[in-house]
C-alpha positions as CSV (number, residue, x, y, z in Angstrom):
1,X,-12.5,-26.5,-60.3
2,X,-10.4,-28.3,-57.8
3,X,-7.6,-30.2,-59.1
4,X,-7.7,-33.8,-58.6
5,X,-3.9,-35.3,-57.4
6,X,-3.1,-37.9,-55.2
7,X,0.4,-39.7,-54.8
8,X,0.4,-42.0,-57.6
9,X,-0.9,-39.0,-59.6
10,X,0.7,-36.1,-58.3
11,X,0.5,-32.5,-59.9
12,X,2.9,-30.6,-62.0
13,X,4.8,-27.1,-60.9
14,X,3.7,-25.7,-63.9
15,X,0.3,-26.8,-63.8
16,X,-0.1,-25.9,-59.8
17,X,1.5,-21.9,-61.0
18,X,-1.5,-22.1,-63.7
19,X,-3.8,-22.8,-61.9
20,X,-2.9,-20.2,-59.2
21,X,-2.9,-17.9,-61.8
22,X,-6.4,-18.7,-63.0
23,X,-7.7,-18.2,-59.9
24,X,-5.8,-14.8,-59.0
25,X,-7.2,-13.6,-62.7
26,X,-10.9,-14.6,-61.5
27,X,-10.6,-12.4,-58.9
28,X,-11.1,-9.1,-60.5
29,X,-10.4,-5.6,-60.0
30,X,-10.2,-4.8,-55.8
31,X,-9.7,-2.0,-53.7
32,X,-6.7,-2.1,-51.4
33,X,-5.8,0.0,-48.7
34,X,-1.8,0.9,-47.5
35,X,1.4,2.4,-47.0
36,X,3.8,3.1,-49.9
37,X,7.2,1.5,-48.2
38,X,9.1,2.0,-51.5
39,X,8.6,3.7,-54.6
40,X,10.9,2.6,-57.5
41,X,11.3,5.0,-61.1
42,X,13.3,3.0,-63.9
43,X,14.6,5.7,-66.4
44,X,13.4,4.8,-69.6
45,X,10.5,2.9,-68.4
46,X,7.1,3.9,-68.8
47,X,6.1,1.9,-65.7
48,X,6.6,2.6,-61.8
49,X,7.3,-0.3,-59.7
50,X,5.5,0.6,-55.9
51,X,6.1,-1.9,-52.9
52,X,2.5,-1.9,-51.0
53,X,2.8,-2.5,-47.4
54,X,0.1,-3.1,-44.4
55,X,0.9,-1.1,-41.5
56,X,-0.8,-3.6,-39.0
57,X,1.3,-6.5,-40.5
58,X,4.4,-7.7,-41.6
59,X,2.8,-8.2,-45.6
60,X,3.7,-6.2,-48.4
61,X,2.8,-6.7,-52.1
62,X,4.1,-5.3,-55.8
63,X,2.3,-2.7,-57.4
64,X,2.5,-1.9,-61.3
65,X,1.3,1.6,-62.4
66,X,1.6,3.9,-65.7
67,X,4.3,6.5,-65.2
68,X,1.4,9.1,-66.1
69,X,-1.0,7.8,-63.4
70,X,2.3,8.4,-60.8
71,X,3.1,11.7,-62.2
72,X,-0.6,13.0,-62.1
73,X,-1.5,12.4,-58.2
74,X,-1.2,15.7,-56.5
75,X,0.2,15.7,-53.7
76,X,3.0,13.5,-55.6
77,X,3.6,10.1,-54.2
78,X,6.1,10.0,-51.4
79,X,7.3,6.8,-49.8
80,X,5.3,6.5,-46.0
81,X,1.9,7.7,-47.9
82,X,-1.0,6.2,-47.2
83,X,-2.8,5.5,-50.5
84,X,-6.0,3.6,-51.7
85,X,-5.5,1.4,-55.0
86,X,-7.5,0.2,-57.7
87,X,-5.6,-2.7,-58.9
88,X,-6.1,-6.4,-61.1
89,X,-4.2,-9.1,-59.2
90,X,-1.9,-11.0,-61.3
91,X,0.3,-13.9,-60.5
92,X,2.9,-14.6,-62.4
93,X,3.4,-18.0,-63.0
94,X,6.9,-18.0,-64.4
95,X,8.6,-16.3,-60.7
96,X,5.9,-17.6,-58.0
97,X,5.1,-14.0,-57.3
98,X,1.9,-11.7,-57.3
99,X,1.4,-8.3,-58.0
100,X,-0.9,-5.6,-58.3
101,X,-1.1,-3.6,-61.4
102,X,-2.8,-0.4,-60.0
103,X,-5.7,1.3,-62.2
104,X,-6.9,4.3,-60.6
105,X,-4.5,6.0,-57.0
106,X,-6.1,8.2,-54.4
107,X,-4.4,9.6,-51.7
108,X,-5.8,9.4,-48.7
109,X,-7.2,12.8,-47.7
110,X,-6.1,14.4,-43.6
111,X,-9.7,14.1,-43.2
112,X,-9.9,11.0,-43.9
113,X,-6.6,10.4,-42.2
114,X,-7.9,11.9,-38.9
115,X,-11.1,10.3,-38.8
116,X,-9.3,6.6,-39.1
117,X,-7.0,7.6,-36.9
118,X,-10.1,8.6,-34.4
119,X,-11.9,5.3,-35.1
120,X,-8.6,3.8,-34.4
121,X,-8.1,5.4,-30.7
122,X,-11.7,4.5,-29.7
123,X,-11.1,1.1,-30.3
124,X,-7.6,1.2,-28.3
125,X,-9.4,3.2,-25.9
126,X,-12.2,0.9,-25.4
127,X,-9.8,-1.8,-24.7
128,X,-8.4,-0.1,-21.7
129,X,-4.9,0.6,-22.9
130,X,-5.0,4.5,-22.6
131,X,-6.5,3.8,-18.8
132,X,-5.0,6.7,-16.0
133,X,-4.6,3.6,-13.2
134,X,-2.0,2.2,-16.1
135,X,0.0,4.9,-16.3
136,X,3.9,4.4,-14.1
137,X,5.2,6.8,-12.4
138,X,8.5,8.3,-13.8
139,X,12.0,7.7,-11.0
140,X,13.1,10.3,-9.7
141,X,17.2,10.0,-10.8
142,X,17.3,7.1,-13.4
143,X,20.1,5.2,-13.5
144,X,20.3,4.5,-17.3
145,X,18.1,6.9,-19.7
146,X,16.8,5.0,-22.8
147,X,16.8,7.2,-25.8
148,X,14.8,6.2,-29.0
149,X,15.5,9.1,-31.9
150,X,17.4,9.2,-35.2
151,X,20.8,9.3,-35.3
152,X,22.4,13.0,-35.8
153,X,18.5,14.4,-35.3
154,X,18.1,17.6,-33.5
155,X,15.8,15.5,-30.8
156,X,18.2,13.8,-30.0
157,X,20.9,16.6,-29.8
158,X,18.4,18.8,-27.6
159,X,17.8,15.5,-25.1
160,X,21.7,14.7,-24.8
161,X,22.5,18.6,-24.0
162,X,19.8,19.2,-21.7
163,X,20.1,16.1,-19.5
164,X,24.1,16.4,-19.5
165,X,23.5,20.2,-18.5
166,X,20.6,19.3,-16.0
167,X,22.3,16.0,-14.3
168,X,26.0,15.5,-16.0
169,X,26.3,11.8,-14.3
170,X,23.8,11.0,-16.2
171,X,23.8,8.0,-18.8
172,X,21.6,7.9,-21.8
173,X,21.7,4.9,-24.1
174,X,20.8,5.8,-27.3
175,X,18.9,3.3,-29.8
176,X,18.7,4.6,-33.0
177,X,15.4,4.3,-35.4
178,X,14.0,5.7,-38.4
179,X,11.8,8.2,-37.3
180,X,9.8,8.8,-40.7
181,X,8.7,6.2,-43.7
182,X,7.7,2.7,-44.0
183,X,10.5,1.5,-41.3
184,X,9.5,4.1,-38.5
185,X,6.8,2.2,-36.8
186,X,8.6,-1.6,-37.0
187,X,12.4,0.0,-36.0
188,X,10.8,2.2,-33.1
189,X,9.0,-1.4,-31.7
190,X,12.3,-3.2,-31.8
191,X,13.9,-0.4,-30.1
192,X,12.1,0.0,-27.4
193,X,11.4,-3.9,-27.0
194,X,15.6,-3.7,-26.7
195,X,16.0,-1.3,-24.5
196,X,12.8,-2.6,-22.2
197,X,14.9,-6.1,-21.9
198,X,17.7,-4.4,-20.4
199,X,17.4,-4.0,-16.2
200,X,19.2,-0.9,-16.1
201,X,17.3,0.8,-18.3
202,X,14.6,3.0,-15.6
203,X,12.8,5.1,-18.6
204,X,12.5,5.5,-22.0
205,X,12.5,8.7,-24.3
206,X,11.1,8.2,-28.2
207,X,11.8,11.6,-29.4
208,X,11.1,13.4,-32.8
209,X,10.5,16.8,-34.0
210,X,7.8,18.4,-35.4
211,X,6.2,17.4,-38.9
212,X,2.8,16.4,-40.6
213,X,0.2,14.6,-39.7
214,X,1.4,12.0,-42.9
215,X,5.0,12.5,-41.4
216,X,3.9,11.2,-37.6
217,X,1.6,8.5,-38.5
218,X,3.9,5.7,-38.1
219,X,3.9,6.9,-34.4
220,X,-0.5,6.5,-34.1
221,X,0.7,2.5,-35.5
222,X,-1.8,-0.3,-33.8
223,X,1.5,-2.5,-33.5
224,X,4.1,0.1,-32.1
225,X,0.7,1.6,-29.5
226,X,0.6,-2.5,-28.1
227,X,4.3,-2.7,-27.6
228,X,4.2,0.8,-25.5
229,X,1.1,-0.1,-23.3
230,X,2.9,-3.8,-22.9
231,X,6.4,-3.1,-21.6
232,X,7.7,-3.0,-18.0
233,X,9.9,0.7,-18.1
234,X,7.4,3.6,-18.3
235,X,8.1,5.4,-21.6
236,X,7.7,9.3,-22.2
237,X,6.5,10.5,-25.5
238,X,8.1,13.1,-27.0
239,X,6.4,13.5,-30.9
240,X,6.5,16.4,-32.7
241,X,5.4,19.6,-30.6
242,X,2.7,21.3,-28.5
243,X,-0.6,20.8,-31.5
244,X,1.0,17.5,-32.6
245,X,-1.5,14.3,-31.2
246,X,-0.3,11.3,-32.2
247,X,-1.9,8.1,-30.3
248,X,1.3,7.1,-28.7
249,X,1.3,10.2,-26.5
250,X,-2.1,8.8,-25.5
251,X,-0.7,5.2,-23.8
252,X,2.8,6.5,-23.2
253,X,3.0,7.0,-19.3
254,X,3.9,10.9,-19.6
255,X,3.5,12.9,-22.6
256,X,6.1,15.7,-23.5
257,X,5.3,18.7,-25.2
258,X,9.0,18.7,-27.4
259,X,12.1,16.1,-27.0
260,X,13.8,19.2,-24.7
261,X,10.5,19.1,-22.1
262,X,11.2,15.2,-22.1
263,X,14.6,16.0,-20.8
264,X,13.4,18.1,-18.4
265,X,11.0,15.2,-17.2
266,X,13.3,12.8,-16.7
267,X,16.3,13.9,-15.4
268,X,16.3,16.5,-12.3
269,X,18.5,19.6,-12.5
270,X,21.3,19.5,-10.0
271,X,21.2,22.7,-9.5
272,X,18.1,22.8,-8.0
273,X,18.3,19.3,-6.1
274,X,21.0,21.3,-4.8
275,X,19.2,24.0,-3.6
276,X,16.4,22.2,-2.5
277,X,18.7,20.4,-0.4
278,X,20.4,23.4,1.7
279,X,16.4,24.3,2.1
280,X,16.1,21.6,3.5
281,X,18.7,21.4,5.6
282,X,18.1,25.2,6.4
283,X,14.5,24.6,8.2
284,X,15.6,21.5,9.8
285,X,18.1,23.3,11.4
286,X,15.8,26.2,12.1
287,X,13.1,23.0,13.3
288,X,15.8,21.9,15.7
289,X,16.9,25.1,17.3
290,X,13.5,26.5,17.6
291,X,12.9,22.8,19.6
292,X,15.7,23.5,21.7
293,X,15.0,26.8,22.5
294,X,11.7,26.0,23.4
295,X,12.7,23.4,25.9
296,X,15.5,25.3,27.1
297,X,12.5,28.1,28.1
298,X,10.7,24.9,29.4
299,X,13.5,23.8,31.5
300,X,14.3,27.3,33.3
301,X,10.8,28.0,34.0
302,X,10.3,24.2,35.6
303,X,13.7,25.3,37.4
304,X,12.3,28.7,38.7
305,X,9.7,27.0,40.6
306,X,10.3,26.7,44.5
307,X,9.3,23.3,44.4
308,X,12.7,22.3,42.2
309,X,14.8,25.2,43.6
310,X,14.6,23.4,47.0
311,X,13.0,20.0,46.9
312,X,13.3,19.1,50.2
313,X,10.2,21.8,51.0
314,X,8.2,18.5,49.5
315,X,9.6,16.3,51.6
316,X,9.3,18.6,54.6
317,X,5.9,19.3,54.2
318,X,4.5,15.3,54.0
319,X,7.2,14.5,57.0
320,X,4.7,17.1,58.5
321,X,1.6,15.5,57.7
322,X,2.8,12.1,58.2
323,X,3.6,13.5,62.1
324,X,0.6,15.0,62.2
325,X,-1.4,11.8,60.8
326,X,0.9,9.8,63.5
327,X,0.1,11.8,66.5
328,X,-3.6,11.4,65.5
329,X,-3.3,7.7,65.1
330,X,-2.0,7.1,68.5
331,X,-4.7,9.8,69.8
332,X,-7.3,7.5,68.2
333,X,-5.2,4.3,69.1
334,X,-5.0,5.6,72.9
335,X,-8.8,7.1,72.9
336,X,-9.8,3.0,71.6
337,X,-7.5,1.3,73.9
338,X,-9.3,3.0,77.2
339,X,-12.8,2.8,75.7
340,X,-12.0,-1.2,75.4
341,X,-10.6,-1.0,78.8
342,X,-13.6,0.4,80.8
343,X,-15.6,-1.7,78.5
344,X,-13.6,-5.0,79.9
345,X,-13.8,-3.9,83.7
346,X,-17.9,-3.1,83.1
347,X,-17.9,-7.0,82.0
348,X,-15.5,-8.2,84.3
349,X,-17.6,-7.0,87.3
350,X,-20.3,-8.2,85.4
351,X,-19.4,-11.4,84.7
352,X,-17.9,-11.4,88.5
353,X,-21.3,-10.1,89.6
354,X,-22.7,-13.3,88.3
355,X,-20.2,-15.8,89.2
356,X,-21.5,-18.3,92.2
357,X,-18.1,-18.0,93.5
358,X,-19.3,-14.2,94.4
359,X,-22.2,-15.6,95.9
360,X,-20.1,-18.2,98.4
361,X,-17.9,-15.0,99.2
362,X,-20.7,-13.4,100.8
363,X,-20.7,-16.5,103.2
364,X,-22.9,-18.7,101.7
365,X,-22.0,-22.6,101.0
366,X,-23.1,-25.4,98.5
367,X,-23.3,-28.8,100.5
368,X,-22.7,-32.2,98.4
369,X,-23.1,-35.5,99.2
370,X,-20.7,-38.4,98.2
371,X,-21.5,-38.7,94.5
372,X,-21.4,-34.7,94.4
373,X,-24.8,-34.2,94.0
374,X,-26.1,-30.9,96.1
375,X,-28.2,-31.8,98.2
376,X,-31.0,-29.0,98.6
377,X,-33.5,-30.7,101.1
378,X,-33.2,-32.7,104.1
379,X,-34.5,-35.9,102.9
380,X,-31.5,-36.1,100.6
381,X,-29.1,-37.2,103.4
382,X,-29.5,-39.4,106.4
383,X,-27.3,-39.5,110.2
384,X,-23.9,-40.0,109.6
385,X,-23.6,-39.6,105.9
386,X,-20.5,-37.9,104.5
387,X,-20.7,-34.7,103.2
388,X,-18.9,-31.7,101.5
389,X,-19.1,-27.8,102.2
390,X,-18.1,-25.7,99.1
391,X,-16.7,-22.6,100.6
392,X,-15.5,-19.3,99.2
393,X,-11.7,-20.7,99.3
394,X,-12.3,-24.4,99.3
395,X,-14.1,-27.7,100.7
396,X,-15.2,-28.9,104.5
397,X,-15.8,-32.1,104.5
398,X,-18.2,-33.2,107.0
399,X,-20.5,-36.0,108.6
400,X,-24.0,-35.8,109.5
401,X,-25.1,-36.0,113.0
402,X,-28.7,-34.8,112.7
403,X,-31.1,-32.7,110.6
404,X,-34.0,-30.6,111.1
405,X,-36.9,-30.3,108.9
406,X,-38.0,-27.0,108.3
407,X,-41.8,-26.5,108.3
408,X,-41.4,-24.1,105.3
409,X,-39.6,-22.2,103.4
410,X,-39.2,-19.1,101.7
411,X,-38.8,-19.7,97.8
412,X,-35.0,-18.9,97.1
413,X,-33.9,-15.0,95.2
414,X,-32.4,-16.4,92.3
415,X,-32.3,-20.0,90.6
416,X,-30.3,-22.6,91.7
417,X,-26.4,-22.0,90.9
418,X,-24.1,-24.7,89.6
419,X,-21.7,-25.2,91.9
420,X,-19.4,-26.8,89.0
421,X,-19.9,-23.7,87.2
């Protein structure tokens, strides 16, 4: 039943802890499912105290057990296990606290294990963080190598030698984590969230040797897999060895076989760069005198050509033609210029041929009266009118004394000429 309070009326400490505890004892027997972080043996005591905690979350709970129920789990209970517990919920009143006192203990088998563990990577998978288009590529000479390992491990011995050998300028910031037990999964995310905040930092290493499949499950956590797939710097994965799986080598940008093969990754060897480099510098030389020689060859043989050994034979040769093309234009121009010039004399005579004035050179004359009209009949002009004679060379002016009419005529060659014309 609800408790009924209100502010005139309030509630009681003790009687809020009772009530808790009531409904904590209602509860029953459960099933719960997690990670031994702690595992604490009281000489003396019949009782073992275990600290419960849930690998997806930052929640951990008390659990009471029998000493005999502890001793009698094969494999024995080991702190990082992964364990399924029969327990009563208690709270007790008294200290505000709740805790589990544990009935029954199974150990959760490596089949089991592996087939959470695969439920658990299709899930990840189907939300795109293990995708190939995700994946950064590695720099080729990082400035800063971030190093995430246990302190004084042989990982992180092998990566410092090897990368010193390979490159010795190189700098590697170590960032120290558990790298086994209840702490391994939450100390790796804050070290590699720490290193990711710092600029220099171009890649990050999170090396460990080899072990168990118990022994690298912090590394397949939900939580630490989210952190990797989320931060800026690619990250290489260096777990265990060669058979070893974990998820994290699945959303980690390269995956190395062992922490020395992630050295190898991320740092070049010198020696080689080296080598490489003279290669290099080998064929471009070789590129660049092979060129050369080539238009050297070019050059002699463009040279050895009469054209280019003297180049006035081109310049001879179109003076010729442009003589030659000269002496046929003025052929043409000459040839033209006498065609036009008989062809002006044909007209001239012609035209000269049909001029009146021709006409009055052969001695005949165009008589006008006063007003200039010609007068072409008798009738046109009476005694003693003034007239005009149009010669070849000029004009006789005249008078009329007489005229005789013709009884006829003959009609006339040609038409009457204009003598204005």
């Amino acid at each position: 039943m609800a408790l009924e309070t209100s502010l005139e009326a309030p509630a009681p400490v003790r009687q809020i802890a009772t009530a808790i505890a009531g409904w904590v004892d209602r509860l029953g027997a459960v099933w719960v499912e997690g990670q031994v972080a702690q595992v604490s043996r009281r000489p003396g005591m019949a009782t073992v105290f275990l600290t419960l905690r849930d690998p997806l979350a930052d929640i951990s709970v008390t659990v009471t057990c029998p000493r005999t129920l502890v001793d009698s789990l094969d494999p024995p209970l080991v702190e990082g296990a992964s364990v399924v517990v029969h327990a009563k919920p208690s709270y007790y009143a008294n200290r505000g606290t709740l805790s589990l006192a544990a009935r029954e203990i199974r150990m959760v088998g490596l089949g089991e294990l592996l087939a959470r563990l695969e439920r658990r990577r299709r899930l990840l998978a189907a939300e795109g963080l293990f995708a190939p288009e995700l994946k950064r590529p590695l720099p080729f000479l990082p400035g800063v190598v971030g190093l995430v390992t246990s302190p004084g491990s042989a990982a992180e011995r092998d990566v410092l030698e090897i990368a010193r050998r390979r490159w010795p300028a190189v700098r590697i910031e170590v960032a120290p984590a558990a790298m086994q037990g209840s702490r391994c999964a939450g100390e790796v995310i804050e070290a590699v969230r720490r290193l990711d905040a710092r600029p220099e930092v171009a890649v990050i290493v999170v090396a460990r040797g080899g072990g168990s499949v118990e022994d690298l499950l912090p590394f397949s956590d939900e939580g630490l897999i989210r952190v990797v797939a989320a931060v800026r710097t690619p990250v290489v994965s260096a777990i265990g060895h060669e058979p070893d799986n974990p998820l994290m080598d699945l959303v980690a940008d390269v995956r190395a076989a062992t922490p020395t093969d992630a050295a190898k990754l991320v740092v070049p060897d010198v020696v080689h760069e080296l080598s490489a480099v003279d290669q290099a510098r080998h064929r471009l030389r070789a590129a660049v005198q092979g060129r050369l020689v080539r238009e050297r060859s070019t050059l002699e043989a463009l040279r050895s050509r009469p054209v280019l050994a003297d180049p006035q034979v081109l310049v001879r040769s179109r003076v010729e033609q442009l003589d030659g093309l000269r002496e046929r234009a003025r052929r043409s121009l000459g040839h033209r210029l006498d065609r036009a010039h008989d062809d002006l004399g044909h007209q001239r005579a012609r035209v000269r041929a049909l001029s009146p004035l021709a006409t009055l050179q052969r001695g005949y004359a165009v008589l006008q009266d006063d007003a200039g009209h010609v007068v072409t009949s008798t009738a046109e002009v009476a005694d003693g009118a003034r007239v005009s004679v149009r010669v070849a060379d000029g004009r006789v002016h005249a008078q009329v004394l007489s005229t005789d009419h013709a009884e006829s005529a003959a009609p006339p060659d040609h038409p009457q000429e204009d003598p204005h014309a």
